[in-house]
Backbone as ProteinMPNN parsed JSONL, in Angstrom:
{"seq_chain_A": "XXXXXXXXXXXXXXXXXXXXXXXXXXXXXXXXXXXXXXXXXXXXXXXXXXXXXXXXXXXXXXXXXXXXXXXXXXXXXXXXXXXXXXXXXXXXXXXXXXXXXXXXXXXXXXXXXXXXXXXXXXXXXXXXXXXXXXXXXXXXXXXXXXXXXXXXXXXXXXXXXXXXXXXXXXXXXXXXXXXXXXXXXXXXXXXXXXXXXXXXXXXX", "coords_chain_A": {"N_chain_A": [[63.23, -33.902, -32.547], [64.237, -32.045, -35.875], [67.246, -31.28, -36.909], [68.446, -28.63, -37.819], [69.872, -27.472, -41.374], [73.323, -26.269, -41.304], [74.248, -23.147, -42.118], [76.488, -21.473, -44.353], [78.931, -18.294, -44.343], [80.219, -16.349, -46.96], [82.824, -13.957, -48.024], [83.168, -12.245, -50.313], [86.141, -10.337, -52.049], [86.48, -8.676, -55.253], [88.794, -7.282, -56.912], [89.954, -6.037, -54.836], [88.23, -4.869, -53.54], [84.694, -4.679, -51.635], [82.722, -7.366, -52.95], [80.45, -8.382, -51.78], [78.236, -10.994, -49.955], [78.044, -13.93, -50.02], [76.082, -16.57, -49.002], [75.239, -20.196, -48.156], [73.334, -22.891, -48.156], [74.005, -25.903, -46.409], [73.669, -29.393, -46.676], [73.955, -30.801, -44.145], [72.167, -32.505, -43.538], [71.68, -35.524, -45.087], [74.322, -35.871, -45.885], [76.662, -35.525, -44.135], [79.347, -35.749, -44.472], [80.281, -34.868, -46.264], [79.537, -32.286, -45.868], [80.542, -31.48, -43.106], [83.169, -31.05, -43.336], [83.129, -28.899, -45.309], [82.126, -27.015, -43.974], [83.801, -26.809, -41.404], [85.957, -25.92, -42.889], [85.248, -23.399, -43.585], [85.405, -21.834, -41.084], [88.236, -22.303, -39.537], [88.341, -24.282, -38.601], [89.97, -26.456, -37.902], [92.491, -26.09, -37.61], [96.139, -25.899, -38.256], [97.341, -27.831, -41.695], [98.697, -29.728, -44.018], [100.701, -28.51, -44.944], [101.582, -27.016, -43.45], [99.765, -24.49, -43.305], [96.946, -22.7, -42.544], [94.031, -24.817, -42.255], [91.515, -22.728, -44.245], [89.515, -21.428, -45.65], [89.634, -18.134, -45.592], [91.236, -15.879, -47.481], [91.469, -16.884, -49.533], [92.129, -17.686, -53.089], [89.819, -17.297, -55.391], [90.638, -19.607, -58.087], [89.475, -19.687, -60.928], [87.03, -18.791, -63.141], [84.746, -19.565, -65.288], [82.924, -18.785, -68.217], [79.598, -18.698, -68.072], [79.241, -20.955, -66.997], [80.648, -22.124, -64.351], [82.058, -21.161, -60.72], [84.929, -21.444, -59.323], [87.009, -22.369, -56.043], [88.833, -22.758, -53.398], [91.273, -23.819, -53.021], [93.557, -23.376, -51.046], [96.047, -23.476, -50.295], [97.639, -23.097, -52.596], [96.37, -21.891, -54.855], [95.85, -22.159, -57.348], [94.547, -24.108, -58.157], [95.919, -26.565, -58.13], [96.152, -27.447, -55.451], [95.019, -27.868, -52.142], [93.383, -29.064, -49.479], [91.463, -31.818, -47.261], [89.809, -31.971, -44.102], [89.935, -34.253, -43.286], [92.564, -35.448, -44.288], [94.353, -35.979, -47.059], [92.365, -36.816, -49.354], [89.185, -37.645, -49.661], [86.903, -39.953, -49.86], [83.743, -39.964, -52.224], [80.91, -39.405, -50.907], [77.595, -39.491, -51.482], [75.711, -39.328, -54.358], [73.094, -37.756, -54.637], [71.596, -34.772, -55.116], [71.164, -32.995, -57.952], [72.73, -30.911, -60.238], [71.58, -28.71, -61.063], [70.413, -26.063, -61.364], [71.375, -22.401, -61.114], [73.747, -21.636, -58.683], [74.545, -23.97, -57.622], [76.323, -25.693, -54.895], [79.658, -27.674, -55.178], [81.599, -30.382, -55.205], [84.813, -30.548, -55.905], [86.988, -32.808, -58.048], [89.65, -34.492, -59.216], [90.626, -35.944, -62.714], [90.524, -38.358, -61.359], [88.467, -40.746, -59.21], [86.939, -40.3, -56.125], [88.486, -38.152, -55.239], [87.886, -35.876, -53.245], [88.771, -32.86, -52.096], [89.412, -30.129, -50.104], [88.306, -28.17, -52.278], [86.046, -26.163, -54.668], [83.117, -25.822, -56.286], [80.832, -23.286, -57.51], [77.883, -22.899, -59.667], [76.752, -21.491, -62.72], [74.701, -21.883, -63.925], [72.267, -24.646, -64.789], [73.465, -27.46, -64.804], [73.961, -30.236, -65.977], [75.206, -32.37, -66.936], [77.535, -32.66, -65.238], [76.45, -34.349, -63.493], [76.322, -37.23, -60.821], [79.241, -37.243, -61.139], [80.343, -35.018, -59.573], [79.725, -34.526, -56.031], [77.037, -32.968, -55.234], [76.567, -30.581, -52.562], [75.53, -28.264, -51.222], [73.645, -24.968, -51.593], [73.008, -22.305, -52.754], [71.669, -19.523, -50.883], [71.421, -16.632, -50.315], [72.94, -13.905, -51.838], [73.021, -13.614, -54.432], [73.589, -11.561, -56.148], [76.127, -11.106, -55.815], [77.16, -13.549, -56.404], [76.71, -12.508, -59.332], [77.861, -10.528, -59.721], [80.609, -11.804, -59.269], [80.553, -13.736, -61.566], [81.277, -11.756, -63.615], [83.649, -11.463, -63.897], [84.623, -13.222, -65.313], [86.151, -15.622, -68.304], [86.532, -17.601, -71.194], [88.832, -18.931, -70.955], [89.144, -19.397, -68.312], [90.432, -17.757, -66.615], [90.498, -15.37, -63.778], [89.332, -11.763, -64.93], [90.011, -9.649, -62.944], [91.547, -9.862, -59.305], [90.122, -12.134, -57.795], [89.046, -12.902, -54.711], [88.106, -14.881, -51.116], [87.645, -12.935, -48.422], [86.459, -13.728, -46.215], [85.281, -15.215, -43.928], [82.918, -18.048, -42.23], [80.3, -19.16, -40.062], [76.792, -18.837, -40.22], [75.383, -17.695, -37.325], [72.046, -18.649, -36.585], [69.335, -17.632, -34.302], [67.279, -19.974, -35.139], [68.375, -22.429, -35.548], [70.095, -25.019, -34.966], [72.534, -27.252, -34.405], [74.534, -30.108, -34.479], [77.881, -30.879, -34.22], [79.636, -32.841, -36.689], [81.325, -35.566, -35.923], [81.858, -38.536, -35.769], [82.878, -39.982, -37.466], [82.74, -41.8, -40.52], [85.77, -44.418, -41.528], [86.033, -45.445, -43.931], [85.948, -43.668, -45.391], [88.233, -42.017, -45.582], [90.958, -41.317, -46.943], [94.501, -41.74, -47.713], [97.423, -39.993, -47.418], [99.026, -39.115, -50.445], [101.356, -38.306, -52.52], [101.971, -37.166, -55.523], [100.388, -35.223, -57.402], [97.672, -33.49, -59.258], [95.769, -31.883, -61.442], [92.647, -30.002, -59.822], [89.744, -30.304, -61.731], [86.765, -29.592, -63.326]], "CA_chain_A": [[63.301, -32.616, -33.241], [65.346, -32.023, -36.41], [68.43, -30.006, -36.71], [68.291, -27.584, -38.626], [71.097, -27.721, -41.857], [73.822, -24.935, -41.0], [74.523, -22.097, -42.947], [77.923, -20.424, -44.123], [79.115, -17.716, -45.217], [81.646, -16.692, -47.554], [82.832, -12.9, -48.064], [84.319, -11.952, -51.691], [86.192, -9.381, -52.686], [87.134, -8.211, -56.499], [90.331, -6.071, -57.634], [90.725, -6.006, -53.876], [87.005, -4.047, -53.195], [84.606, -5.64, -51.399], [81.977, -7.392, -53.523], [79.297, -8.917, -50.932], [78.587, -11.951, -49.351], [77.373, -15.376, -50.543], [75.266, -17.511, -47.971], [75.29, -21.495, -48.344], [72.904, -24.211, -46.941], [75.042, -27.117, -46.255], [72.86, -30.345, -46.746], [74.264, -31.537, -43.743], [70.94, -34.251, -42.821], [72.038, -36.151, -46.22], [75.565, -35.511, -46.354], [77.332, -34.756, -43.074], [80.757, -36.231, -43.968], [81.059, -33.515, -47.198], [79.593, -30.52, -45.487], [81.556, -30.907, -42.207], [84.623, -30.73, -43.925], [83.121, -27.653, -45.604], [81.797, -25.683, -42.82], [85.077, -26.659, -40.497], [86.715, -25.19, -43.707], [84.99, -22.172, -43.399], [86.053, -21.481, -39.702], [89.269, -22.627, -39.458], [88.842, -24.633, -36.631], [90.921, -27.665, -37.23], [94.094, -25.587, -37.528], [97.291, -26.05, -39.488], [97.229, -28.601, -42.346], [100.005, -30.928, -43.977], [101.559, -27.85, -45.844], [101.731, -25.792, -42.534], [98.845, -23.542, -43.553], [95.631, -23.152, -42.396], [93.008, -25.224, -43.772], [91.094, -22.237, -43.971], [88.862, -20.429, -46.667], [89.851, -17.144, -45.399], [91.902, -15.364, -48.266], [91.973, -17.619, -50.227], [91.615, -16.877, -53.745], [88.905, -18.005, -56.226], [91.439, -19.023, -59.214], [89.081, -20.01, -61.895], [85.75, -18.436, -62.926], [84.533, -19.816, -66.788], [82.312, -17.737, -68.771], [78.307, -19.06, -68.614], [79.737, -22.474, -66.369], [81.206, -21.718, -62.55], [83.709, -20.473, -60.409], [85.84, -22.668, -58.362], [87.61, -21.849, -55.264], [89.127, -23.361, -51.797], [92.932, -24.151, -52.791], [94.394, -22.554, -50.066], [97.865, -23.976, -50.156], [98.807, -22.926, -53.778], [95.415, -21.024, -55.696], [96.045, -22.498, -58.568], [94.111, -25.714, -58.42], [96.319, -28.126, -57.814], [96.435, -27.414, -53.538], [94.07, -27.848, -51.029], [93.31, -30.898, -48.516], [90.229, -31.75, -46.597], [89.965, -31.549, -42.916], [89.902, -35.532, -43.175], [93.437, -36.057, -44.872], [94.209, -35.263, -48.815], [91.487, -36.438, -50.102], [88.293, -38.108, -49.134], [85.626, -40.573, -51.151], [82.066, -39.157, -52.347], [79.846, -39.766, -50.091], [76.499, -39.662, -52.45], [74.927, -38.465, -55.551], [71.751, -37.203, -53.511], [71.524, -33.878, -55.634], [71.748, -32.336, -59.329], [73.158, -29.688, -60.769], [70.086, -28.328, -61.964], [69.988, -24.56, -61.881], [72.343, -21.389, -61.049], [73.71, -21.401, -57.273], [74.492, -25.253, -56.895], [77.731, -26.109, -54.561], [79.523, -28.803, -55.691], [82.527, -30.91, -54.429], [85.718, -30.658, -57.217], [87.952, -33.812, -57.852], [90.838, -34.713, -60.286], [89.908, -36.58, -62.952], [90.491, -39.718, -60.439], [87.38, -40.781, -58.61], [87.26, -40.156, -54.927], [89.731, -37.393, -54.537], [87.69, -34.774, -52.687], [89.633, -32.083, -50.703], [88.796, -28.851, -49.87], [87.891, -27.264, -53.168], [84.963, -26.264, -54.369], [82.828, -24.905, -57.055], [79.255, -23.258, -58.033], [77.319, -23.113, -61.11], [76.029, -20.227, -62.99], [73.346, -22.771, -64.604], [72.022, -25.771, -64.647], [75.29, -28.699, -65.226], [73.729, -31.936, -66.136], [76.72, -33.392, -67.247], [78.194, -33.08, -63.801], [75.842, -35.244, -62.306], [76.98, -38.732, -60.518], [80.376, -36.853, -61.75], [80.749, -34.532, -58.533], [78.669, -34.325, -55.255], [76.581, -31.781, -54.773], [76.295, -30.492, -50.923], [74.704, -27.286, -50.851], [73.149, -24.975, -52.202], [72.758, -20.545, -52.639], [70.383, -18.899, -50.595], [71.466, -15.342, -50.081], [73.795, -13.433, -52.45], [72.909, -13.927, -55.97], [73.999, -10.463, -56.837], [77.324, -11.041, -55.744], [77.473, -14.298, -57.58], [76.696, -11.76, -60.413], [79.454, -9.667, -59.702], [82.108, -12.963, -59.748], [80.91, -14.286, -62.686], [81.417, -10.547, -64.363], [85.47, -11.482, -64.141], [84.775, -14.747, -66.133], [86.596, -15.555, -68.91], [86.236, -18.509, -71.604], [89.498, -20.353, -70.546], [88.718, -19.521, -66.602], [91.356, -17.266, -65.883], [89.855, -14.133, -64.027], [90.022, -10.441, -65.462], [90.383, -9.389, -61.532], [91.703, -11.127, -58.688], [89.115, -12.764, -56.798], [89.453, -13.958, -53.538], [87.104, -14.76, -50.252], [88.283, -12.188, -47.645], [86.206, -13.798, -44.565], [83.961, -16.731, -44.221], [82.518, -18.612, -40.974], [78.875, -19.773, -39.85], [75.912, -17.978, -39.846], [74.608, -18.123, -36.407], [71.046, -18.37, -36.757], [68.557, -18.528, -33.16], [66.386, -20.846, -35.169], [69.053, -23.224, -36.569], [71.412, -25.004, -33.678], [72.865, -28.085, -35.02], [75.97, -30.229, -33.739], [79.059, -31.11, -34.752], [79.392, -34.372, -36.516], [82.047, -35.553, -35.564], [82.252, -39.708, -35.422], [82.884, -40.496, -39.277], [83.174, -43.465, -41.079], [86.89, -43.956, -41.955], [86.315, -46.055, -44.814], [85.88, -42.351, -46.641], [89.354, -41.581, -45.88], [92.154, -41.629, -48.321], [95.699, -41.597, -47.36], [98.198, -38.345, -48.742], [99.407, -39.07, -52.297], [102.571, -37.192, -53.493], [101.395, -36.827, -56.778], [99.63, -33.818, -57.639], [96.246, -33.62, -60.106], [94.632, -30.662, -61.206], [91.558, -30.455, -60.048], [88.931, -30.097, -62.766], [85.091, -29.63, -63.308]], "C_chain_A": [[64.418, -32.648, -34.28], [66.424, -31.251, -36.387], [68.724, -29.759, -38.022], [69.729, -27.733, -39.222], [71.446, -26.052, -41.272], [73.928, -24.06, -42.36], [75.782, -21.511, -42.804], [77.433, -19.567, -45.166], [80.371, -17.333, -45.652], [81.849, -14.955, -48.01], [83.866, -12.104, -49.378], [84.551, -10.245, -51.879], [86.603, -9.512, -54.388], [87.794, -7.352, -57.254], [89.979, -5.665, -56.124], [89.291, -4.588, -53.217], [86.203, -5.399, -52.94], [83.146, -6.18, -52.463], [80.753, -7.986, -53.109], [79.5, -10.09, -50.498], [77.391, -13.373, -50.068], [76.898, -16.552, -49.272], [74.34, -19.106, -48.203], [74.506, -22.085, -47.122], [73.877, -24.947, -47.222], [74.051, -28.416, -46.362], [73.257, -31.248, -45.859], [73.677, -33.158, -43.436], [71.422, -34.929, -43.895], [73.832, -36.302, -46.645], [76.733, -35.259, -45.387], [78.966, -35.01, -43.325], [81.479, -34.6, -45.098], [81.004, -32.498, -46.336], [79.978, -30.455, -44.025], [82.897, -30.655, -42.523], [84.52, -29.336, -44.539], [83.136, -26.363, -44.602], [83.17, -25.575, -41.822], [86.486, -25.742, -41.657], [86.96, -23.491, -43.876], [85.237, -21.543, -42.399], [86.762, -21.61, -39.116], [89.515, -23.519, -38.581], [89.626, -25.799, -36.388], [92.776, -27.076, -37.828], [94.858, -25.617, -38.614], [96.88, -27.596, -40.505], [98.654, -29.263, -42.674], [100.877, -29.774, -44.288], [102.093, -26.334, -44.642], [100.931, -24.519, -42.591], [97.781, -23.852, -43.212], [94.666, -23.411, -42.852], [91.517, -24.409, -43.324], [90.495, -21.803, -45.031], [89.84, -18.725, -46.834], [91.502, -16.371, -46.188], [92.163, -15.824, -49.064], [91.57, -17.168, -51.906], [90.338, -17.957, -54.967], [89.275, -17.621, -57.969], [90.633, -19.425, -60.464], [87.387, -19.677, -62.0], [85.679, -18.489, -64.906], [83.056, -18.847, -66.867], [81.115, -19.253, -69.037], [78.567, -20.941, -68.089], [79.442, -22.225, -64.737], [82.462, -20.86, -62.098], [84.336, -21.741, -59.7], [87.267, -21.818, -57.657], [88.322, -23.167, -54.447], [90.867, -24.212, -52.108], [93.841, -23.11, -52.102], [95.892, -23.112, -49.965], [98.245, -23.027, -51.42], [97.843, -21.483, -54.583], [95.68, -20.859, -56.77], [95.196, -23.954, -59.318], [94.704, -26.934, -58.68], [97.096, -28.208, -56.123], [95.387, -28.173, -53.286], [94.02, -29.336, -50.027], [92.144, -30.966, -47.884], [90.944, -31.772, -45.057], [90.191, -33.406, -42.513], [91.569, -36.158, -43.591], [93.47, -35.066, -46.406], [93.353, -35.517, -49.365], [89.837, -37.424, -49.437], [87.151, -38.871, -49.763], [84.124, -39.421, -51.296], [81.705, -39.917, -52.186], [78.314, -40.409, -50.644], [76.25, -38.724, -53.017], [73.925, -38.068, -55.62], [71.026, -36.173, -55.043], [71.931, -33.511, -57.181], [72.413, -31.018, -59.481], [72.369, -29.133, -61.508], [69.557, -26.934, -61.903], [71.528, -23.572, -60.998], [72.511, -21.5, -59.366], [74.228, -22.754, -56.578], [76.019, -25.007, -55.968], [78.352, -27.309, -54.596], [80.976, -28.952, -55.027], [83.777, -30.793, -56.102], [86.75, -31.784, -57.005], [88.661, -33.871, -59.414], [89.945, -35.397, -61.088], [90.014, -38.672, -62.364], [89.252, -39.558, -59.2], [87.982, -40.704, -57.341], [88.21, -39.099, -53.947], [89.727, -35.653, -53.949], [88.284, -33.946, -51.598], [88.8, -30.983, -49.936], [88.04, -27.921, -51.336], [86.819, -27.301, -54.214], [84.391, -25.332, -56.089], [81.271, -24.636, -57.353], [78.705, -22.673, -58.943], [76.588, -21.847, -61.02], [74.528, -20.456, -63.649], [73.165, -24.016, -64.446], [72.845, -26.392, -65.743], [74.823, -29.606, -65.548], [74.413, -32.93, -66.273], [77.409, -34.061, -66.197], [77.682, -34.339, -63.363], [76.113, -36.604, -61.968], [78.593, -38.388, -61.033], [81.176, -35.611, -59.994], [79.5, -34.384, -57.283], [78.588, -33.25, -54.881], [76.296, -31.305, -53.203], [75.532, -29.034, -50.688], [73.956, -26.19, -51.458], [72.756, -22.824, -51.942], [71.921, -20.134, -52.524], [70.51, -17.462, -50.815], [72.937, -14.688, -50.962], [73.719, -13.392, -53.892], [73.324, -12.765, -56.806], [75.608, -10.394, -56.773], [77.771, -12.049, -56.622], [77.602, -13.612, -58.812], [77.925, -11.041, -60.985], [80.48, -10.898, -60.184], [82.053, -13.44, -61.094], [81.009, -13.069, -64.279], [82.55, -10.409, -64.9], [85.306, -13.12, -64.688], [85.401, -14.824, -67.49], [86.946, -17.095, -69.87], [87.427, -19.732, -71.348], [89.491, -20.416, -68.828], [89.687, -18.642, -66.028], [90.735, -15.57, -65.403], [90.214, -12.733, -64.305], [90.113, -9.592, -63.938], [90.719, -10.008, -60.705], [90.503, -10.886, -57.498], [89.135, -13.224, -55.749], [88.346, -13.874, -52.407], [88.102, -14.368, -48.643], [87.943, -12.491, -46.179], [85.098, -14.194, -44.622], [83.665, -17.316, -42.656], [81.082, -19.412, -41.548], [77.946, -18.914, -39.595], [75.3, -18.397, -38.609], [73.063, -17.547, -36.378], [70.155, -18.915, -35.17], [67.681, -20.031, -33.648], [67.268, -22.136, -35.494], [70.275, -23.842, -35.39], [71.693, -26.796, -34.606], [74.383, -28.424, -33.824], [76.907, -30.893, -34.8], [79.189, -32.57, -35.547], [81.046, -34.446, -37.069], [82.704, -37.361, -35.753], [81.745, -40.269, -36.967], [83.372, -41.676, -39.609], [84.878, -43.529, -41.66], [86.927, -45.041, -43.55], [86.552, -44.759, -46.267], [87.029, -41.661, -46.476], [90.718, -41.948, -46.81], [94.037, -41.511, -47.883], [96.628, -40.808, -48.267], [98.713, -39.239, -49.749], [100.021, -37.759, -52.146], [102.426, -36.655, -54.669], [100.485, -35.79, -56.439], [98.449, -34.187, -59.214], [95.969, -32.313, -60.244], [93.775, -31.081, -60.816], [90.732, -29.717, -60.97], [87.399, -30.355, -62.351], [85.07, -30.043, -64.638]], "O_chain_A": [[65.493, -33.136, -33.931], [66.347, -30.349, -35.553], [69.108, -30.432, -38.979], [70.696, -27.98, -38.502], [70.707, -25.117, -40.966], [73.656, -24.473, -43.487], [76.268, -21.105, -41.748], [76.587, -19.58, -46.061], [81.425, -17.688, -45.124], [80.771, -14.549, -48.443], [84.975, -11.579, -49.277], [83.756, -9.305, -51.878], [87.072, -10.601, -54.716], [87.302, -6.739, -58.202], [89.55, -4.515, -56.216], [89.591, -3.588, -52.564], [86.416, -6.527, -53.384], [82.438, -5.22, -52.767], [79.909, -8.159, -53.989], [80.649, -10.529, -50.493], [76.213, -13.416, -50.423], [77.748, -17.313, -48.81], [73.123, -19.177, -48.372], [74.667, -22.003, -45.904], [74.612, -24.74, -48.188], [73.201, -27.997, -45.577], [73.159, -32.43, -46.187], [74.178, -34.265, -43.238], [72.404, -35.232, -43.217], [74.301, -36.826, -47.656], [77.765, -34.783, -45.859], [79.788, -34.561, -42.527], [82.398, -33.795, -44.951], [81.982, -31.841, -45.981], [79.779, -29.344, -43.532], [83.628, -29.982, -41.796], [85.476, -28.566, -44.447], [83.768, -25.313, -44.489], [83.594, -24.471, -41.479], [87.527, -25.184, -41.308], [87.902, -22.73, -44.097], [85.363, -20.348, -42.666], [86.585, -21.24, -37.955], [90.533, -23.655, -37.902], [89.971, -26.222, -35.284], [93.781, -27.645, -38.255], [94.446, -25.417, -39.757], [96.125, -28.415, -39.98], [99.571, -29.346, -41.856], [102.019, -29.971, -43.874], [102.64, -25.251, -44.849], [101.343, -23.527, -41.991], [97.361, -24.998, -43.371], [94.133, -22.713, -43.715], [90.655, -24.853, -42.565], [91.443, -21.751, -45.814], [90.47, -18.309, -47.806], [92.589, -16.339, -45.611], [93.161, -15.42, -49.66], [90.701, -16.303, -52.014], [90.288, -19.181, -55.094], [88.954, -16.719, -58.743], [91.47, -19.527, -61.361], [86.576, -20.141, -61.199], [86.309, -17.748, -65.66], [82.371, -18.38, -65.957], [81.319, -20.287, -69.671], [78.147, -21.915, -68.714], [78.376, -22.163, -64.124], [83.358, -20.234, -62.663], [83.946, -22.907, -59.756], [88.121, -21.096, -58.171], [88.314, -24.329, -54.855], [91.384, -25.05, -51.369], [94.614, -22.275, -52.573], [96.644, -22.66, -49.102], [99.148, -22.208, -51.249], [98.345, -20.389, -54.84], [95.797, -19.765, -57.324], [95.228, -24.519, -60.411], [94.285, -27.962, -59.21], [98.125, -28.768, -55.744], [94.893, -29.006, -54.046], [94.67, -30.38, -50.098], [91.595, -29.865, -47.939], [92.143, -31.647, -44.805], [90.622, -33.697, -41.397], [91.818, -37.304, -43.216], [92.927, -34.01, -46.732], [93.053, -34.639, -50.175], [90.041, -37.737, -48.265], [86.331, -38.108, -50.272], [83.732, -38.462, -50.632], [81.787, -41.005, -52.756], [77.916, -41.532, -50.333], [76.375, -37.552, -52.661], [73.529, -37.891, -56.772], [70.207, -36.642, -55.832], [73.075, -33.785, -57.544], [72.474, -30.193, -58.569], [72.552, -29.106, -62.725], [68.435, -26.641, -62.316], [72.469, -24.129, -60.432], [71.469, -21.458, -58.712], [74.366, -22.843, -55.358], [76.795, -24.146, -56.384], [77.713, -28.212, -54.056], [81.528, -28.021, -54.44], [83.338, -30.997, -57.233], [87.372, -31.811, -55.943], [88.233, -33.383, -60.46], [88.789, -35.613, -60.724], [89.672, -39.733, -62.887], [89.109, -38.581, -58.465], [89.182, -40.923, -57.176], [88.533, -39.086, -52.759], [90.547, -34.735, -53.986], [88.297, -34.271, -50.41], [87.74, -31.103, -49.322], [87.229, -27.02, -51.116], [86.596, -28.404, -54.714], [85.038, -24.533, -56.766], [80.496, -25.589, -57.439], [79.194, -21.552, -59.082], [76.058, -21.263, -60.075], [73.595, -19.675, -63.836], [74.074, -24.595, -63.852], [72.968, -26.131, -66.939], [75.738, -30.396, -65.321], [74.3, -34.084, -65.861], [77.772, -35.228, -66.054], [78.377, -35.257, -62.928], [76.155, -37.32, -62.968], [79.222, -39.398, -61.348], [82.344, -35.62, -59.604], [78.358, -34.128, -57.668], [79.446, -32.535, -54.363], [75.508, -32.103, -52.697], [74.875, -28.985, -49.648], [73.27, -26.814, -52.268], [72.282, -22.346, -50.912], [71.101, -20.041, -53.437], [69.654, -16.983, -51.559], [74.02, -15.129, -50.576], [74.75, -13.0, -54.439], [73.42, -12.887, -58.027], [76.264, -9.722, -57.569], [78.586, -11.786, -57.506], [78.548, -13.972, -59.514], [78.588, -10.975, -62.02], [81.035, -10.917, -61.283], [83.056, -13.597, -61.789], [80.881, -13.349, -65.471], [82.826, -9.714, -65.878], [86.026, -14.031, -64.28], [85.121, -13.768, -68.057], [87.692, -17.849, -69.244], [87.249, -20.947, -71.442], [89.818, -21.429, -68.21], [89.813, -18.761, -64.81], [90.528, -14.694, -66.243], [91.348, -12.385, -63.975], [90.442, -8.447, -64.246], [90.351, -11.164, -60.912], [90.163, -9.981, -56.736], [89.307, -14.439, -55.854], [87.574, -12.923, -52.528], [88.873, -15.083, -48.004], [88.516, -12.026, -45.193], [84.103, -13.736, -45.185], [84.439, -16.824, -41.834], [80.776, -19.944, -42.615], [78.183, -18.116, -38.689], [74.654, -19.444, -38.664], [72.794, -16.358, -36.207], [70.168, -20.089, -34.799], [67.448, -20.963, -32.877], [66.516, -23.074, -35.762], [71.221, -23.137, -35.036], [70.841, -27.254, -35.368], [74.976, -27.752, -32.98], [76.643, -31.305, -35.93], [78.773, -33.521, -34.885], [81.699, -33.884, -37.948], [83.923, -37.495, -35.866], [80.698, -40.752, -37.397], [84.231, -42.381, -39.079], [85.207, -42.525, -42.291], [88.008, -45.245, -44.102], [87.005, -44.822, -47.41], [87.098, -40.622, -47.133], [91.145, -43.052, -47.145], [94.274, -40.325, -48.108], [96.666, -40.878, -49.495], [98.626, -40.419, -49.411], [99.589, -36.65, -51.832], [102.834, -35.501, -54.803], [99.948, -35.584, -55.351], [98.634, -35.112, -60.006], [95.914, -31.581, -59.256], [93.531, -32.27, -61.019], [90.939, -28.507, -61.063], [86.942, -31.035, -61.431], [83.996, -30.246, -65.204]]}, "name": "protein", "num_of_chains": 1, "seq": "XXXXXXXXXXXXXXXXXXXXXXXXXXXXXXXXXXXXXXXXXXXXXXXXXXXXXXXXXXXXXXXXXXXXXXXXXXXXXXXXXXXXXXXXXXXXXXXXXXXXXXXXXXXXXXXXXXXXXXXXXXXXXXXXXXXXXXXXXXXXXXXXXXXXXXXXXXXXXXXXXXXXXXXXXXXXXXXXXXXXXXXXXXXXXXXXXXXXXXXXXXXX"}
């Protein structure tokens, strides 16, 4: 029997009202090393991180939203885009180039412009990216919320800085009866990266 990919969700507000909720497949069958790092991102469950904060979604803010591009979120240390860490270490290789960026809703993995240096942070497209592609891995993908996406990309702004502050007020897993899935848990370590002092923006 297969197991069913999971589903998160992610709960935005804007100028501190709430603005709905955004609901992500995870492509775990193709992908399990990105989107367990995502979904354990989304539920806090592996605790404190290097910076003594939890590597958590939850408040974090979503500091960059470009006009007729994406938004980009998940630097929970700083929310500025040059934080975040994966649940693996600081940063983590890409896994595979499975997926495009080929219409409004994609979720995509964000790295410096140094290959391999996926953390936690994250971003999704208001259109189809082509450019991206073989450039960031894609892992999932917007089922439920598209009006709220609407709303975020309403505070967009052509150098990315938004005209409200944005942030995701409360994120987890959708528990679905039809959808049970397990943990994956026994990862290859050749996709781990060891911390780096240096700092990178990260960029799309």
């Amino acid at each position: 029997m297969k197991i069913p990919n999971p589903r998160v969700y992610l709960d935005v507000a804007i100028g501190g009202r709430n603005a709905g909720r955004l609901i992500f497949e995870l492509f775990m069958d193709k992908l399990p090393i990105t989107c367990e790092n995502f979904r354990c991102l989304c539920t806090g469950e592996t605790g404190l991180g290097y910076y003594l904060k939890p590597r958590w979604y939850k408040n974090s803010l979503i500091h960059r939203i470009v006009t007729d591009f994406m938004f980009q979120g998940g630097d929970f240390n700083f929310g500025n885009g040059y934080g975040g860490e994966s649940i693996y270490g600081q940063y983590f290789r890409n896994e595979k180039f499975i997926y495009k960026h080929s219409k409004r809703g994609v979720l995509s993995m964000c790295q410096t412009s140094i290959k391999h240096t996926n953390n936690s942070q994250f971003f999704v497209t208001f259109k189809s990216c082509p450019w991206l592609d073989k450039k960031h891995v894609v892992f999932g993908n917007l089922e439920y919320g598209f009006d709220t996406l609407s709303y975020i990309e309403e505070q967009a702004t052509l150098i990315g800085k938004p005209k409200k502050q944005v942030y995701i007020y409360n994120c987890g897993v959708i528990p679905l009866d039809k959808i049970k899935y397990k943990s994956r848990t026994n990862l290859n370590d050749d996709y781990i990266i060891p911390v780096k002092k240096k700092y990178n923006k990260f960029i799309v």
